[in-house]
C-alpha positions in Angstrom: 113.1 93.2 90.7 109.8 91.6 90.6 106.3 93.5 90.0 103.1 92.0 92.5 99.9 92.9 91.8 96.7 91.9 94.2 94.1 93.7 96.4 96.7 95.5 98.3 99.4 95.8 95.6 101.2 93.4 97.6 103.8 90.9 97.9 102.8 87.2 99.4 105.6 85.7 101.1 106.6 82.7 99.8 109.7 82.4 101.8 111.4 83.4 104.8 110.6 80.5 107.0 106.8 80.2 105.7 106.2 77.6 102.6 103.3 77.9 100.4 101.0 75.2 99.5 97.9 74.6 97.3 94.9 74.0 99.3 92.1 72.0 97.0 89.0 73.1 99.7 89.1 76.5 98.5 91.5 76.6 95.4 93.9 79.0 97.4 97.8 79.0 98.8 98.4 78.7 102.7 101.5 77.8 104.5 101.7 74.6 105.4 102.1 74.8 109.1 98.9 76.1 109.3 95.3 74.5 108.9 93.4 77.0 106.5 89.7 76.6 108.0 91.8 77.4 111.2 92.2 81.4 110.7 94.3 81.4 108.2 92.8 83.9 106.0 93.3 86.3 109.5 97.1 85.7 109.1 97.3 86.0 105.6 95.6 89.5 106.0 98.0 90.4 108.8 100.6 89.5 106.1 99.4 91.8 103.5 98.9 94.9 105.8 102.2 94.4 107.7 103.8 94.7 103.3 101.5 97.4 103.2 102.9 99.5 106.0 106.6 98.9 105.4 106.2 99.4 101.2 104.2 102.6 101.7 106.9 103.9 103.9 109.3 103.4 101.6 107.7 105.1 99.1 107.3 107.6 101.0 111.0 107.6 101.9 112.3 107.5 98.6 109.7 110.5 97.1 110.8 112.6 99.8 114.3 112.5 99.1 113.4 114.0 96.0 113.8 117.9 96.3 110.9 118.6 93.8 108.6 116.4 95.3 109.4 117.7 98.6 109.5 121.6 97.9 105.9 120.8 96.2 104.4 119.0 98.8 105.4 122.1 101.3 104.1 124.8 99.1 100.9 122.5 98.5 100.1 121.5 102.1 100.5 125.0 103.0 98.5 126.7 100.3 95.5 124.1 101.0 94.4 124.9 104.8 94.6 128.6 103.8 92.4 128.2 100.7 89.8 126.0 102.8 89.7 128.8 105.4 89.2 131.3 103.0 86.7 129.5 101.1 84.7 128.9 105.0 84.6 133.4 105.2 83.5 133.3 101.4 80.9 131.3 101.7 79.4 133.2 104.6 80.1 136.3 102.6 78.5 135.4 99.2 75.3 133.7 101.4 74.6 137.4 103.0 75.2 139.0 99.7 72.1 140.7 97.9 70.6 140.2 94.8 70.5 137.1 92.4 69.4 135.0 90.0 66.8 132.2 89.9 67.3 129.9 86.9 64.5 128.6 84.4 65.5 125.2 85.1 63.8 122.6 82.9 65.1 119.2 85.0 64.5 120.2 88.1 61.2 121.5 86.9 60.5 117.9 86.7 62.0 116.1 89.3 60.0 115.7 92.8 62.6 117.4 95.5 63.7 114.7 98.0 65.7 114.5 100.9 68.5 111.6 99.7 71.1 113.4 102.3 72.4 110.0 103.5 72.9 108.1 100.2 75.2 111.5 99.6 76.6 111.4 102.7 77.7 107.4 101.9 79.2 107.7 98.6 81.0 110.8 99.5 82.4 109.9 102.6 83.0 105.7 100.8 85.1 107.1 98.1 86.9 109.7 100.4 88.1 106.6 102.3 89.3 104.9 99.3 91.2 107.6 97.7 93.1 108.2 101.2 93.7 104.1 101.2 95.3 104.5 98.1 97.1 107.8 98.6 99.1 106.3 102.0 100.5 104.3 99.4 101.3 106.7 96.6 103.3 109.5 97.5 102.5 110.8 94.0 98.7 110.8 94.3 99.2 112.2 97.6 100.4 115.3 95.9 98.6 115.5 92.8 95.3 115.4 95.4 96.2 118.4 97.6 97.6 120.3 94.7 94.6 119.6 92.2 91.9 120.4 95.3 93.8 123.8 96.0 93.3 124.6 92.7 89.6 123.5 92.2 88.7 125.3 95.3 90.4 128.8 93.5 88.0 127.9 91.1 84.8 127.5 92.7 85.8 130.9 94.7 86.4 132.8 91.2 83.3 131.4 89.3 80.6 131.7 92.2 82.0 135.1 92.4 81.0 135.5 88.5 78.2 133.9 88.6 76.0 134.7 91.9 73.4 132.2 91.6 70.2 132.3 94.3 68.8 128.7 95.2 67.0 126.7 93.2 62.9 126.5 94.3 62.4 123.8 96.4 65.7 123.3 97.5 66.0 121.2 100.9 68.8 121.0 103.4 71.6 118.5 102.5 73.2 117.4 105.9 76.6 115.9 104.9 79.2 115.5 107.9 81.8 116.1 105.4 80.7 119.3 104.1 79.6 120.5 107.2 83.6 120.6 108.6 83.9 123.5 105.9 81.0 125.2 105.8 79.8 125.1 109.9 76.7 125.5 111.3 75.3 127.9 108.5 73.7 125.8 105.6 75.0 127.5 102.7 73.0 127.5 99.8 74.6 130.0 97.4 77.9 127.9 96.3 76.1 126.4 93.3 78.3 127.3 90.4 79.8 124.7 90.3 78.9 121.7 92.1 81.8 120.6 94.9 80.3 117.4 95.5 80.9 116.5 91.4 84.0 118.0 91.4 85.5 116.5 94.1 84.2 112.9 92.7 85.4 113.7 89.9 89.1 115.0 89.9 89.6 111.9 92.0 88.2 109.9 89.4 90.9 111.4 87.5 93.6 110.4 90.3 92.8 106.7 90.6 94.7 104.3 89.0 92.9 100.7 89.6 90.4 100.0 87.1 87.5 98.8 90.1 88.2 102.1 92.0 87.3 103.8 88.8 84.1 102.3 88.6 83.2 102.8 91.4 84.0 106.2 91.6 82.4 106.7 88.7 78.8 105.1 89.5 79.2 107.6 92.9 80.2 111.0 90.5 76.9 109.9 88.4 75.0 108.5 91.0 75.8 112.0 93.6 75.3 114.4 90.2 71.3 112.5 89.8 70.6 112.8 94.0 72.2 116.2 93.8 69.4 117.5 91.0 67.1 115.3 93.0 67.4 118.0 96.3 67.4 120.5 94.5 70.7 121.6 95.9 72.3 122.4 92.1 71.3 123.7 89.3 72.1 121.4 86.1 75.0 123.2 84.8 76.0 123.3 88.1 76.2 119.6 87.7 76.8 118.8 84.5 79.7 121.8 84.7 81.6 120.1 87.7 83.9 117.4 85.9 85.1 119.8 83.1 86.4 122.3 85.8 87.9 119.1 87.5 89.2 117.8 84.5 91.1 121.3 84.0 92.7 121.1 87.5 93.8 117.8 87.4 95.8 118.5 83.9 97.0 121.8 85.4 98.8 120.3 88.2 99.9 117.4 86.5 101.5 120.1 84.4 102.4 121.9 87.0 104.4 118.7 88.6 106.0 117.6 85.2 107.7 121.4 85.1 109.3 120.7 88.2 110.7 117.5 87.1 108.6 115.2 89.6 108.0 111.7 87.5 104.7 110.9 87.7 105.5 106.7 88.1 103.3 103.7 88.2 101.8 103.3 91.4 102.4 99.8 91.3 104.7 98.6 94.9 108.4 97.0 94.2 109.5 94.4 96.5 
């Protein structure tokens, strides 16, 4: 059994009917039935996603036989719409609730409020798209996702509860699309304890495996935390609070996997 390991985590055919040779204009393999300034690179990437279909599927096909894996991945994708909805009434709860505090922040005291909705919006919605790429691939990231954002939206229902934080002063309006799905028309500006945007950068910081999706989610979890102060939408610790509460719920339902006996394996295809 032999390991491949490229952009897609993918095999290159090197047989069935199609022979690979070195091509000296651009220091890279083509088949030789083919011209490579003539589209090649088109078929090549038809190659890769036609792998990346059938690998993922059996994956897929081989985590689900799994009885752990599958009983998990019911109780998880059931538990998660009905925490989402819940937190949708909370937050139109805690925003009508009464009484408050303001905090004495010393940051935001001196940072200018801008509107940087759309650089937000970007990174958010860029390193959702990734993480979902990645997770059609990995069953097991698939279910360490739903299970760890079930758990950090328990969280952020419990400590907003606690804590009961008014606005910051000067806040403005942050339009995200994404957001926006959860919390409707009403802006919300009461869920500050602790920051979802962070969090949610941040536990899937925790769930990547490839070393350029890391950084790159990690220049968006510091990059979002800065723009975040920068609205005024968070307080610091709101902010600076956000990975350590991810950080616990991505342990916990790692935990929380290894007790059922689901292997938590290298993501890494077989061919």
């Amino acid at each position: 059994m032999r390991l491949f390991r490229n952009k897609f985590e993918l095999p290159i055919p090197k047989r069935r009917g199609i022979e690979l040779q070195y091509c000296p204009a651009n220091g890279r393999k083509a088949p030789a039935t083919f011209t490579p300034f003539l589209g090649f690179s088109f078929f090549r990437w038809v190659l890769q996603i036609t792998y990346f279909i059938n690998l993922s599927g059996r994956n897929w096909s081989n985590e689900w036989h799994t009885k752990a894996f599958r009983k998990n991945l019911i109780i998880a994708g059931v538990l998660l719409p009905v925490i989402l909805i819940s937190t949708h009434y909370f937050f139109d709860f805690i925003q009508d609730c009464k009484g408050g505090i303001v905090l004495n922040d010393w940051v935001l005291q001196r940072l200018r409020a801008r509107d940087v909705s759309m650089p937000i919006s970007f990174l958010m919605a860029s390193v959702m798209f990734l993480c979902l790429l990645r997770c059609v691939s990995n069953p097991t990231m698939f279910l360490i996702a739903i299970m760890g954002f079930t758990l950090l939206f328990t969280a952020r229902i419990i400590t907003i509860s606690c804590t009961r934080l008014l606005a910051p002063r000067g806040l403005i309006d942050l339009h995200d699309p994404i957001c926006n799905l959860m919390y409707g028309s009403t802006f919300i500006t009461r869920d500050l304890f602790f920051s979802g945007h962070t969090a949610t950068l941040s536990f899937l910081f925790l769930c990547s495996y490839k070393k350029i999706d890391k950084y790159y989610i990690l220049f968006a979890v510091v990059s979002v935390g800065f723009l975040l102060l920068v609205q005024h939408v968070h307080y610091t610790v709101d902010v600076v609070c956000a990975p350590v509460f991810a950080f616990g719920c991505f342990w916990l339902s790692k935990k929380i996997m290894n007790m059922q006996g689901i292997a938590i394996q290298s993501p890494t295809l077989r061919y």
